[in-house]
C-alpha positions in Angstrom: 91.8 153.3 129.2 93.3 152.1 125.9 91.7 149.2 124.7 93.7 145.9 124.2 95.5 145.7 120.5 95.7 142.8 118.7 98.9 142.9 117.4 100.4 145.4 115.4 100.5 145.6 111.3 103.5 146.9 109.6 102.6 148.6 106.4 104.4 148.5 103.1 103.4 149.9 100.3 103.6 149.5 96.3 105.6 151.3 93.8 105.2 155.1 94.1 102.7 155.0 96.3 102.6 156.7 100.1 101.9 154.8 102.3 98.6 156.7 103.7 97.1 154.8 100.7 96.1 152.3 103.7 94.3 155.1 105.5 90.9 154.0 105.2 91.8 150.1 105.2 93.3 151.2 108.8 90.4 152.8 110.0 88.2 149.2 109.3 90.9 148.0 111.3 91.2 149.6 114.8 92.1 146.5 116.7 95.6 146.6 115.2 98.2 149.3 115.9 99.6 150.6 112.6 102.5 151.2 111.2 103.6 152.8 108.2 107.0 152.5 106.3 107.4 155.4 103.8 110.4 154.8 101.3 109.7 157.9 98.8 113.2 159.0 99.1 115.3 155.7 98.6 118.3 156.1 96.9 119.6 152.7 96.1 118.0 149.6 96.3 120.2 148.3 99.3 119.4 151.2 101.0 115.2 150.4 100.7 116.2 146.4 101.5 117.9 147.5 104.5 115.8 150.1 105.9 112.8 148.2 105.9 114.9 145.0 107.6 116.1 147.5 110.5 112.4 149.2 111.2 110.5 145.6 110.8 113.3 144.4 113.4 113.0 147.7 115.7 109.2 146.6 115.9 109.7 143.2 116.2 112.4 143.5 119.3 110.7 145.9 121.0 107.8 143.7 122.0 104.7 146.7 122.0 101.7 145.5 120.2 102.2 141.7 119.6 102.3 139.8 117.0 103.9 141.8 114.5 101.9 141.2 111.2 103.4 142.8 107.7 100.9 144.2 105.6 102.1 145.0 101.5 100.9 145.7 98.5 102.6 144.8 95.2 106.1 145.9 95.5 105.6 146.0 99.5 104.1 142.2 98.8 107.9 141.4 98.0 109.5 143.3 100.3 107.2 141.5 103.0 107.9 138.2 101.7 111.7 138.9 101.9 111.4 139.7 105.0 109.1 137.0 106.7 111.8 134.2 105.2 114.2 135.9 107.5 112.2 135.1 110.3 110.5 138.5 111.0 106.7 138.3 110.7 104.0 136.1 112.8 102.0 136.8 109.7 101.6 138.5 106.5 98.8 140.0 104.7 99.4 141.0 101.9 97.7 142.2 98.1 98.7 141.8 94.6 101.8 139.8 95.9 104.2 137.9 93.8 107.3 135.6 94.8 109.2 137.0 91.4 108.0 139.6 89.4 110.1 140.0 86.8 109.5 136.9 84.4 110.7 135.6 80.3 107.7 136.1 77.9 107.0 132.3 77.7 105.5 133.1 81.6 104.1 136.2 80.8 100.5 135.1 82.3 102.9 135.6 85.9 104.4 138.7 85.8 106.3 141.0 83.2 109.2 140.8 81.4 112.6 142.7 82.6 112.0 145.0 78.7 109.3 146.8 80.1 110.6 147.5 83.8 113.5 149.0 81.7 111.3 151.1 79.6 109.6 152.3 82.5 113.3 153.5 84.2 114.6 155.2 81.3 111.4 157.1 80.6 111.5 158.4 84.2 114.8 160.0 83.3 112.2 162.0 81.0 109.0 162.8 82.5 108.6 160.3 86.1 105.2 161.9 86.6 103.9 160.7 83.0 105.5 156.9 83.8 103.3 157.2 87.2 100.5 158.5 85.3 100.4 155.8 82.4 101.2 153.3 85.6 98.2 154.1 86.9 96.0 154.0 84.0 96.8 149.9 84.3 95.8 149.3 88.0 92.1 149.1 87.1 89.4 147.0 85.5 86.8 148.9 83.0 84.8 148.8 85.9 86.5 150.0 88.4 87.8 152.4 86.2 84.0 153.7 85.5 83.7 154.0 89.5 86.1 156.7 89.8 87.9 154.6 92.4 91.1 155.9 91.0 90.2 158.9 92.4 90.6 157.3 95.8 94.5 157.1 95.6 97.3 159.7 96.7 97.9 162.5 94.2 100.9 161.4 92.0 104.5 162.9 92.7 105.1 161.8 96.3 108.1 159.5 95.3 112.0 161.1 94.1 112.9 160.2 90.7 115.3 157.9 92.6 113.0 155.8 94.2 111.1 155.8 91.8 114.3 153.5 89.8 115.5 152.2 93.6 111.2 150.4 93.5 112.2 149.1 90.4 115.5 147.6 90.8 114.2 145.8 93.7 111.1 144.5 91.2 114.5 143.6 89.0 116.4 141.3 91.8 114.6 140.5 94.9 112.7 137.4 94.2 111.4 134.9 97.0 110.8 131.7 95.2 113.8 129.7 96.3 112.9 130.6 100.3 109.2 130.0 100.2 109.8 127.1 102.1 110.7 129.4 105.0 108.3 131.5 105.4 106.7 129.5 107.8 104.3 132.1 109.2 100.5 132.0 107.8 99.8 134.3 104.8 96.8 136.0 103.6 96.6 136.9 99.6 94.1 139.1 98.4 94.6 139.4 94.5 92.5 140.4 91.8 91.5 138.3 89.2 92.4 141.1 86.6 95.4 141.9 87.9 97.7 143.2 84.2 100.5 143.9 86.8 100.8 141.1 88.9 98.4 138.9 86.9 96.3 136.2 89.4 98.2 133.1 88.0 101.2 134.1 89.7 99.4 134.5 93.3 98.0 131.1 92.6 101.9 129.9 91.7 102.7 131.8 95.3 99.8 130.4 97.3 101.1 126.9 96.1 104.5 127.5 97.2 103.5 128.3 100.8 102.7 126.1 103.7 100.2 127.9 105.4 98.7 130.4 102.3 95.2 131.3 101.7 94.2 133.3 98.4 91.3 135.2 98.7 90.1 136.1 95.2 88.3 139.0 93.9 86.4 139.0 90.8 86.1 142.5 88.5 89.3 143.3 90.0 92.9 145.2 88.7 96.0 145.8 91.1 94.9 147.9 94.1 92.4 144.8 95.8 91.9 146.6 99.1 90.7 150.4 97.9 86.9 150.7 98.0 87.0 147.2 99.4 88.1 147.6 103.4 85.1 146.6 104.8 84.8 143.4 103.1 89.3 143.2 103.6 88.3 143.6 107.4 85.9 141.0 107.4 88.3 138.4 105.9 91.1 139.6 107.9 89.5 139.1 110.9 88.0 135.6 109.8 91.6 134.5 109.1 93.0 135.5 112.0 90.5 133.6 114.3 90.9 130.7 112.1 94.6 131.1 113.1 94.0 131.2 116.9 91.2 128.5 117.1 91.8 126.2 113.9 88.0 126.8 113.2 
């Protein structure tokens, strides 16, 4: 007999990334039924927006698994923020999240400025697997680095040239902060403190713009918070989520 799930998890992922980079975060996780959205092939930036609306609404209508949680990381942080102010998530876990990436250089200590996203789209015209490689080089701290976790991530080259850009235009214009106010569902943050991509200032800006946020730091820690780490993910998770049920 199949054991009693306690909801199901929705997974979105970050720029360029498949989303089986969750496998082993999964696997600490097997009171849930998974999910995975996979948006490798996107053409336009509607197109990503929208398919990730219909399959998070499929899930949600259809009642299996409940409560449907969304689960992203980085760009999937966005995408799951977008979607829980329309109403579509009981709750969102999510990693290296941001309510607007793309910021001017007087707030560069929250995000990036829009002159290097641009850089980044017209040097994938050129070579998109040396724009994913030098990507990558920035998701870690000199320790982590040193660990080899890197090694722990999906070969490069799973995302088209065009999604590649489409991930990026959405970086460009989605941005959450004017509609915090509805997200009304409770929101776990995991974000490292040495985050250069989404830098840990701007999940504390986040955090503070939510009604029902908690930010779970992590010291000696880059852009990719959950890899190496699902053990000590699970553990918070499921901390969190009885907190949600019983107030404790």
């Amino acid at each position: 007999m199949t054991p009693e799930k306690n909801g199901t998890i929705v997974w979105l992922p970050g720029w360029s990334m498949p989303p089986e980079v969750f496998d082993q975060l999964c696997k600490a996780l097997p009171e849930y039924h998974h999910v995975y959205l996979n948006y490798s092939e996107a053409e336009t930036h509607e197109d990503l927006l929208t398919y990730t609306e219909e399959m998070v609404r499929r899930w949600k209508i259809s009642a299996l698994h409940l409560p449907l949680f969304i689960g992203g990381w980085s760009l999937g942080g966005l995408l799951a923020l977008h979607l829980a102010a329309k109403g579509l998530a009981d709750g969102l876990i999510l990693f290296a999240a941001t309510a607007r990436f793309i910021r001017s250089r007087d707030e560069a200590h929250l995000g990036q400025p829009d002159a290097n996203v641009r850089q980044m789209m017209k040097a994938i015209a050129q070579n998109a697997l040396a724009v994913e490689t030098n990507f990558r080089q920035m998701l870690w701290t000199e320790t982590e680095r040193e660990s080899g976790i890197g090694d722990k991530l999906p070969p490069i080259g799973s995302w088209t040239a065009p999604a590649l850009l489409t991930g990026l235009q959405v970086l460009r214009k989605v941005e959450v902060s004017a509609v915090l106010s509805e997200i009304v569902c409770p929101v776990l943050l995991f974000h490292g403190r040495e985050d250069r991509i989404c830098p840990y200032k701007g999940a504390e800006e986040l955090a503070a713009g939510l009604s029902r946020a908690h930010l779970f730091a992590i010291s000696d820690c880059g852009h990719v918070p959950f890899l190496g780490r699902e053990e000590e993910i699970a553990v918070e998770m499921r901390r969190w989520r009885d907190e949600q049920l019983h107030g404790n």
